[in-house]
Structure formats: structure tokens, C-alpha cells
C-alpha positions as a LaTeX table, in Angstrom:
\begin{tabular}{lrrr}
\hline
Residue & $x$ (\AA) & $y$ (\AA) & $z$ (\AA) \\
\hline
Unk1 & 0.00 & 0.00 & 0.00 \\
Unk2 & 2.81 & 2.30 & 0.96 \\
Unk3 & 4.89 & 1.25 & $-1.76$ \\
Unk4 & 1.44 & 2.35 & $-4.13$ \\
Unk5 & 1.50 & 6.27 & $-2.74$ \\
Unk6 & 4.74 & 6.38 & $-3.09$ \\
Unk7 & 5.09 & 5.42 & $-6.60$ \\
Unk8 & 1.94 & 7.37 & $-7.66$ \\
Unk9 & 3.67 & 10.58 & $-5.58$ \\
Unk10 & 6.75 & 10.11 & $-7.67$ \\
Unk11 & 4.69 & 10.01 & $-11.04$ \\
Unk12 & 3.13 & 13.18 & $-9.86$ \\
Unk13 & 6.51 & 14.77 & $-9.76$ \\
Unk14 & 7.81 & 13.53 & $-12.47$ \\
Unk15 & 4.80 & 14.58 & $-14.97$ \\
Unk16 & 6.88 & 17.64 & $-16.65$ \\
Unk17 & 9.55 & 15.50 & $-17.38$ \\
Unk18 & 6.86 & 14.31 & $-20.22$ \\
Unk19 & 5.87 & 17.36 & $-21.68$ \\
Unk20 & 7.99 & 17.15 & $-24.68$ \\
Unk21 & 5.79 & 14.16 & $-26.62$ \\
Unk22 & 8.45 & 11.43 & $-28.58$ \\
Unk23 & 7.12 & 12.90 & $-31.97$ \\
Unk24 & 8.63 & 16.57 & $-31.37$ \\
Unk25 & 11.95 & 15.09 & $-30.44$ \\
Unk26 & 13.98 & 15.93 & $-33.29$ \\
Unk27 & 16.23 & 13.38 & $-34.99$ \\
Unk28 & 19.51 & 15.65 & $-34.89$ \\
Unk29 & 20.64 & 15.64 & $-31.17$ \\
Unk30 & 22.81 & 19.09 & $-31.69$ \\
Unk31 & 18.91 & 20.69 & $-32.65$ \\
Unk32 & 17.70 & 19.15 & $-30.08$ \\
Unk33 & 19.50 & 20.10 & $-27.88$ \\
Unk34 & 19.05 & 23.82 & $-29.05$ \\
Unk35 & 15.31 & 23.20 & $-28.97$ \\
Unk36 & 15.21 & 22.38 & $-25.50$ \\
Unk37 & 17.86 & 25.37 & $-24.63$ \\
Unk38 & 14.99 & 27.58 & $-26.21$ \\
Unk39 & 12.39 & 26.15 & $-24.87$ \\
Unk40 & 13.11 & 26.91 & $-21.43$ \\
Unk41 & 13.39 & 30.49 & $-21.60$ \\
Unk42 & 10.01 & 30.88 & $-23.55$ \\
Unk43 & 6.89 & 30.81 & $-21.18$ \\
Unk44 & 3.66 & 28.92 & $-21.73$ \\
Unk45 & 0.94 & 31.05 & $-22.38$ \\
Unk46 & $-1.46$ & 29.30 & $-20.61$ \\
Unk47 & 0.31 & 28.02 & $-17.37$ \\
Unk48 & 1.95 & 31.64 & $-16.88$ \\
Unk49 & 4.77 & 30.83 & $-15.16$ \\
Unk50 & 6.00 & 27.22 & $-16.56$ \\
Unk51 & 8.04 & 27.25 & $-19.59$ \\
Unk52 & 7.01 & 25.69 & $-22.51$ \\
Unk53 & 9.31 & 22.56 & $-22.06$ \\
Unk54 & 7.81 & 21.89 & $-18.99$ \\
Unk55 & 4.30 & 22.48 & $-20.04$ \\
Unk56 & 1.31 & 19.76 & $-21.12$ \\
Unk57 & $-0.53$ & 22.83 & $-22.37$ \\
Unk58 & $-1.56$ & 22.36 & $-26.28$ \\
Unk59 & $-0.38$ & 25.52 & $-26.48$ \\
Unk60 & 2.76 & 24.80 & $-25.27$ \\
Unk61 & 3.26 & 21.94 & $-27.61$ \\
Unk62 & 2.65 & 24.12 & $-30.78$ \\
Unk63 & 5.36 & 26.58 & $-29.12$ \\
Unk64 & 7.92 & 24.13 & $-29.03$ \\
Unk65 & 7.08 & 22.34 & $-32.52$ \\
Unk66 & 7.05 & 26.17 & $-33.61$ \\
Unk67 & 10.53 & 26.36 & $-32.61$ \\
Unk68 & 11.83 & 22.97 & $-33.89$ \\
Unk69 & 10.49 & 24.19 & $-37.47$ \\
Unk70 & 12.11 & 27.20 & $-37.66$ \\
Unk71 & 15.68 & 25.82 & $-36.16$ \\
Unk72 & 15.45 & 22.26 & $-39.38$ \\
Unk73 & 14.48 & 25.62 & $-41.44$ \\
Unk74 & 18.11 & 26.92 & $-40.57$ \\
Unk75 & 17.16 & 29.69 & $-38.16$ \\
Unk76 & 19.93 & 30.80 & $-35.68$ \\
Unk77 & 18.74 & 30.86 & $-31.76$ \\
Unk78 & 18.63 & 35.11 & $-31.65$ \\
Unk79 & 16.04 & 34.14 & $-35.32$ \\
Unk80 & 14.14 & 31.76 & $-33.34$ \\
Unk81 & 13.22 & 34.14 & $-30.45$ \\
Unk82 & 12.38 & 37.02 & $-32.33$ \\
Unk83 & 9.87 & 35.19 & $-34.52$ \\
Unk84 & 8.28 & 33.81 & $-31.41$ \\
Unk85 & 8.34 & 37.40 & $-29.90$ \\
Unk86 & 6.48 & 39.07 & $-33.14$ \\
Unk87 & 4.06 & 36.04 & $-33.15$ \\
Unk88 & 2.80 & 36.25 & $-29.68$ \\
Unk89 & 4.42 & 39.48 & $-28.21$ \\
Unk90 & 7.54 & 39.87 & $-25.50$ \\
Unk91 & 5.49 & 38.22 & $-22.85$ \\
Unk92 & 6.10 & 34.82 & $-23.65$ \\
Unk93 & 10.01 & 35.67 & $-22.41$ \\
Unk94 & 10.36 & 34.10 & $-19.02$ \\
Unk95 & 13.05 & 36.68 & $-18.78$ \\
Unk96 & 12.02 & 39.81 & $-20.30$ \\
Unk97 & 14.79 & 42.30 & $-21.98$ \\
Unk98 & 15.94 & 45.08 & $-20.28$ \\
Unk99 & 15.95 & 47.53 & $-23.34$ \\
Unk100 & 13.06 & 50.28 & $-24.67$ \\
Unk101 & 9.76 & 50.31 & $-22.02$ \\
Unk102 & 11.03 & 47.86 & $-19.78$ \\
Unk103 & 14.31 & 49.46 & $-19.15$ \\
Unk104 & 11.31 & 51.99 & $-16.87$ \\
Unk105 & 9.95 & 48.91 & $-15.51$ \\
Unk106 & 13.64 & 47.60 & $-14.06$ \\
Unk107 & 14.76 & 50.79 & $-12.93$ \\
Unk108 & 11.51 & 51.55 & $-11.16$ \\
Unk109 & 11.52 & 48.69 & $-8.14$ \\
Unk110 & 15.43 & 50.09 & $-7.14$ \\
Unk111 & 14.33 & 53.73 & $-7.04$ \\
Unk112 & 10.97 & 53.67 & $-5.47$ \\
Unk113 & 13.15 & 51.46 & $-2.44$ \\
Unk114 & 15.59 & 54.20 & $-2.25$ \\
Unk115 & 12.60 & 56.50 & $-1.90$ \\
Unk116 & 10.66 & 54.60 & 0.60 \\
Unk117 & 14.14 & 54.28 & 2.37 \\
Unk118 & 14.77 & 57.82 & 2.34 \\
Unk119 & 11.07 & 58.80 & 3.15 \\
Unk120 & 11.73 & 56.69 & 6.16 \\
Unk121 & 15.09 & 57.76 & 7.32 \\
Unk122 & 13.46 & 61.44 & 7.29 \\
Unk123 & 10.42 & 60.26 & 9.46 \\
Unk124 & 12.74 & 58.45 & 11.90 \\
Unk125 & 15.20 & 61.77 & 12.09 \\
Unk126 & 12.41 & 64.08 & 12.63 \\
Unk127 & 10.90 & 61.85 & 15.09 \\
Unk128 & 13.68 & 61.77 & 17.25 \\
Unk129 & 14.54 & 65.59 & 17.01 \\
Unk130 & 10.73 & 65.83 & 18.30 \\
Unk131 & 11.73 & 63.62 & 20.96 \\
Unk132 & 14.81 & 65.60 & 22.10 \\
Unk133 & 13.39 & 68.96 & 22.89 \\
Unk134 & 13.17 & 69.85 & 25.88 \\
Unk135 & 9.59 & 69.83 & 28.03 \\
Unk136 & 8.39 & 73.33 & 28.78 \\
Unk137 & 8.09 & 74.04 & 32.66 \\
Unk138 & 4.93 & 74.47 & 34.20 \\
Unk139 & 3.86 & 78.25 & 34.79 \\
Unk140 & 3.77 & 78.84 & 38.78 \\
Unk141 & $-0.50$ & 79.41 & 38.08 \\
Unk142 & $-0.54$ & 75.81 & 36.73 \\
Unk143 & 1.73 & 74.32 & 39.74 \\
Unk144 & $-0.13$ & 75.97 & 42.30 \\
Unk145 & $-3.15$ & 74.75 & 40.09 \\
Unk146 & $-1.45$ & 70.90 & 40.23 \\
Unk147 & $-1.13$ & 71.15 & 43.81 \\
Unk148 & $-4.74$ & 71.89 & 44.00 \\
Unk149 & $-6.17$ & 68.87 & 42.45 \\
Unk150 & $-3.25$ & 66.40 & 43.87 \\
Unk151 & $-4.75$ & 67.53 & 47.32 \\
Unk152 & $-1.13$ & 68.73 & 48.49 \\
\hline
\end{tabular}
């Protein structure tokens, strides 16, 4: 019985290790090879963040036979990844480039922390210069009016 879970927990895991189907594999081992190499750096459209050599999605199958086409049809790896790019746009890049509109997007995250450090450091300082002035003394009206109430 054990022995049963086990086995069908280690199937479980191992399920992405058969997303690539026997008849993608090319016959060429060097493309192959390539085609995998690609594969993992192009995301599957469907599972988000899984790569399309990972993924069961149908989807991801016609991604990766996409690629296999154009590297028999002699496209170099920089070829490969730009058609996929103008076909379905740069999201499909698990890693996206840092160049044009997205050179904003990788700056921002650094810059707003070195604001929201900043922002803080300055609440901190003025909180503490707040905190180091001096208390005023009581006026000898409100004393005598302290004694009062305390009953002394």
C-alpha cells in the first residue's frame, strides 16, 4: 500500500519530465538540444509561469514544434526568439529584456526602495529631534493649580 503512494507521488513529480511528446523530439541531437535550450526560456501562455518545455498545455506543444520548425528551417537561436516574440508578443520571455519600455519597468523597483528608504530615514530623524526637545516648565498658576487637584 505504501509502496502504491509512493510510486503514484513520484509520477506526480515527475509529470513535466513528459511534456515534450516522442514525436517533437527531433532526430539531430545538436537541434535538439538547441530546442530544449529555447524552450526553457520561452513561457507557456497558458500556465503563466511554466516554460514551454515543462508544459502539457496544447499551447505549449505548438510553441515548441514552432521552434523545432524554424531551427530544421536553418534559423539561428537570436532568429528563433524574435519570430516567437512578433508572433505572440515579448510576454512569452520568461526573462524579459531590459531595453526600450522595460528598461522603466527595471529601474523603477530600485528607485521607489531608495525613496521609501529615504522617506523613512526622514520620518525616523524628525521623530527623534521631536523627541529631544526639551519639556516646557509648568507656569507657577498651573503648579499651584497641580497642587490643587493632587490635594497637596
Amino acid at each position: 500500500m505504501l509502496r502504491n503512494i509512493i510510486l503514484s507521488l513520484g509520477l506526480l513529480l515527475a509529470i513535466p519530465a513528459f511534456a515534450v511528446e516522442p514525436d517533437e523530439v527531433l532526430g539531430d541531437p545538436a537541434l535538439e538540444s538547441r530546442a530544449r535550450e529555447l524552450s526553457k526560456g520561452l513561457r507557456c501562455l497558458v500556465c503563466r509561469n511554466e516554460n514551454i518545455d515543462e508544459s502539457n498545455a496544447e499551447l505549449a506543444r505548438d510553441l515548441r514544434v514552432l521552434v523545432r520548425e524554424r531551427l530544421v528551417a536553418g534559423d539561428s537561436d537570436p532568429q528563433v526568439i524574435d519570430f516567437i516574440v512578433n508572433r505572440y508578443g515579448e510576454y512569452v520571455l520568461l526573462r524579459p529584456t531590459t531595453g526600450g519600455a522595460n528598461l522603466m519597468l527595471w529601474i523603477a523597483g530600485p528607485v521607489l526602495l531608495l525613496v521609501a528608504l529615504g522617506v523613512g530615514a526622514g520620518y525616523v530623524r524628525s521623530r527623534r529631534r521631536a523627541g529631544e526637545t526639551p519639556q516646557d516648565q509648568l507656569s507657577e498658576d498651573e503648579q499651584a493649580r497641580l497642587k490643587e487637584i493632587m490635594g497637596e
